[in-house]
C-alpha positions in Angstrom: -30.8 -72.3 57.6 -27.9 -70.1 56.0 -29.8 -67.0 56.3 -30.6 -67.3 59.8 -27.3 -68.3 60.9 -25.7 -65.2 59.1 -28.4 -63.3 61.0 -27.7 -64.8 64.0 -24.0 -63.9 63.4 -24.7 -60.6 62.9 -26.6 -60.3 65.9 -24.1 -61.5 68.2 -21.5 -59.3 66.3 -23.6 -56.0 67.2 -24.2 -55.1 63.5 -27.6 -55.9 63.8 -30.6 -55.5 66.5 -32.2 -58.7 68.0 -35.7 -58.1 66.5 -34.2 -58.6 63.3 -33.0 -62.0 63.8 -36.4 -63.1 65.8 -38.4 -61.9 62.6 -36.5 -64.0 60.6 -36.4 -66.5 62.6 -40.5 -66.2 63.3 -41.6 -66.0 59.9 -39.0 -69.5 58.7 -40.8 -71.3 62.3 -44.9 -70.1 61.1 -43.8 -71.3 57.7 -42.4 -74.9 59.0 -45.1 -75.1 61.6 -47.9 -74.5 59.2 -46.6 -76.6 56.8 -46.3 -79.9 59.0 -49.6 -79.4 60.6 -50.6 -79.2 56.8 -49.5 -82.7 56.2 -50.9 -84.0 59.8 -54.3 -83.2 59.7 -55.0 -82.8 55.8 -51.9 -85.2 54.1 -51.1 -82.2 52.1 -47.5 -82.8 50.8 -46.7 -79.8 48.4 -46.1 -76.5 50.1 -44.8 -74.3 46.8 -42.8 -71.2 47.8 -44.3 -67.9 46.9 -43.5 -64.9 44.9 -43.8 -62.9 47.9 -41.5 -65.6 50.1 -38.8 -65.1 47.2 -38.7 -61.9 47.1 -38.7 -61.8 51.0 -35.3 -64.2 50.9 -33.7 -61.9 47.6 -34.1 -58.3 50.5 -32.5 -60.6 53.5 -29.8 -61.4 51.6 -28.9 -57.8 49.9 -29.7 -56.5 53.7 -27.0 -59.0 54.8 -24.6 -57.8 51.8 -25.5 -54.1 52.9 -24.6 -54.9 56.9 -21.1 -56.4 55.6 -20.1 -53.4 53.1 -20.9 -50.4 55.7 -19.3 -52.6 58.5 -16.8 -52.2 56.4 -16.6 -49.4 54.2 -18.7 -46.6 56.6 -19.6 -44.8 54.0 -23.0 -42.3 54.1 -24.0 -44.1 50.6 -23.9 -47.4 52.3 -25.6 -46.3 55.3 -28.4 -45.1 53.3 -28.6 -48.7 51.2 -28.5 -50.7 54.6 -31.4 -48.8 55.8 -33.4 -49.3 52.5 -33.1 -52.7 52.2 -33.6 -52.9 55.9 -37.3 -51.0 55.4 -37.8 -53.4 52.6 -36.4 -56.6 53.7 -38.5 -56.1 57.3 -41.9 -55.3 55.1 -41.0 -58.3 53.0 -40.8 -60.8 55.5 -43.7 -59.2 57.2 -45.8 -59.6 54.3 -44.6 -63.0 53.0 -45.2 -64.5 57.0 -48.8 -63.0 56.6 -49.2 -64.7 52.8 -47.9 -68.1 54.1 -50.0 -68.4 56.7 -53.2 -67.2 54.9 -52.4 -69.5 52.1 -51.6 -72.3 54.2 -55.7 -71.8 55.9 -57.0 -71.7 52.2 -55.4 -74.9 51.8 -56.2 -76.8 55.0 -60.0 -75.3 54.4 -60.1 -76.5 50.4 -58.5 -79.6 51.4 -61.4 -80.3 54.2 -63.8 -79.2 52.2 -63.0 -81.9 49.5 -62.4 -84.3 52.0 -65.6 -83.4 53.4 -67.7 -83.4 49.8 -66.4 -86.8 49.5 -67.3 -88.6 52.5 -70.6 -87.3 52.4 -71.3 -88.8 49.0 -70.0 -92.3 50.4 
């Protein structure tokens, strides 16, 4: 929730572009959605972060830190660091929305599939 409401204060401040905040914000709402409809329809209660999730969190917060310092020290280095942590942080959270949601079918298929197994042998 701290994440998105930095990026949402960054938006409104100008210092960043909308699509930013919505990709954010789209990747946290496919991880939550998937997650509870998880637990509805397969009572699945562990949903373990990833490796790529982490790393998608560690490059929105250094593209956060990067916004701040060439807001306020315009400097060409710092403009160059923005835009590589934006490139990353984007790919990142791209990626990690795409891992999410295909781990999140494994484990609604291999829960089903046990659940399945063991009603038939009932």
């Amino acid at each position: 929730i701290l994440l998105v409401t930095v990026f949402f204060a960054l938006t409104v401040a100008g210092l960043i572009p909308a699509g930013l905040l919505y990709l954010v914000i789209g990747r946290d709402l496919v991880i939550v959605a998937g997650a509870l409809l998880i637990r509805i329809f397969r009572n699945v209660r562990q949903f373990a972060p990833s490796t790529l999730g982490k790393v998608s969190t560690f490059f929105q917060i250094m593209f956060v830190l990067m916004v701040l310092l060439e807001a306020a020290f315009p400097y060409r280095f710092f403009f160059w660091l923005e835009t590589t942590a934006l490139v990353l942080m984007v790919v990142f959270t791209v990626f990690s929305g795409v891992d999410y949601v295909r781990r999140g079918m494994r484990m609604a298929h291999s829960v089903k599939t046990v659940i399945d197994g063991h009603r038939g042998g009932e």
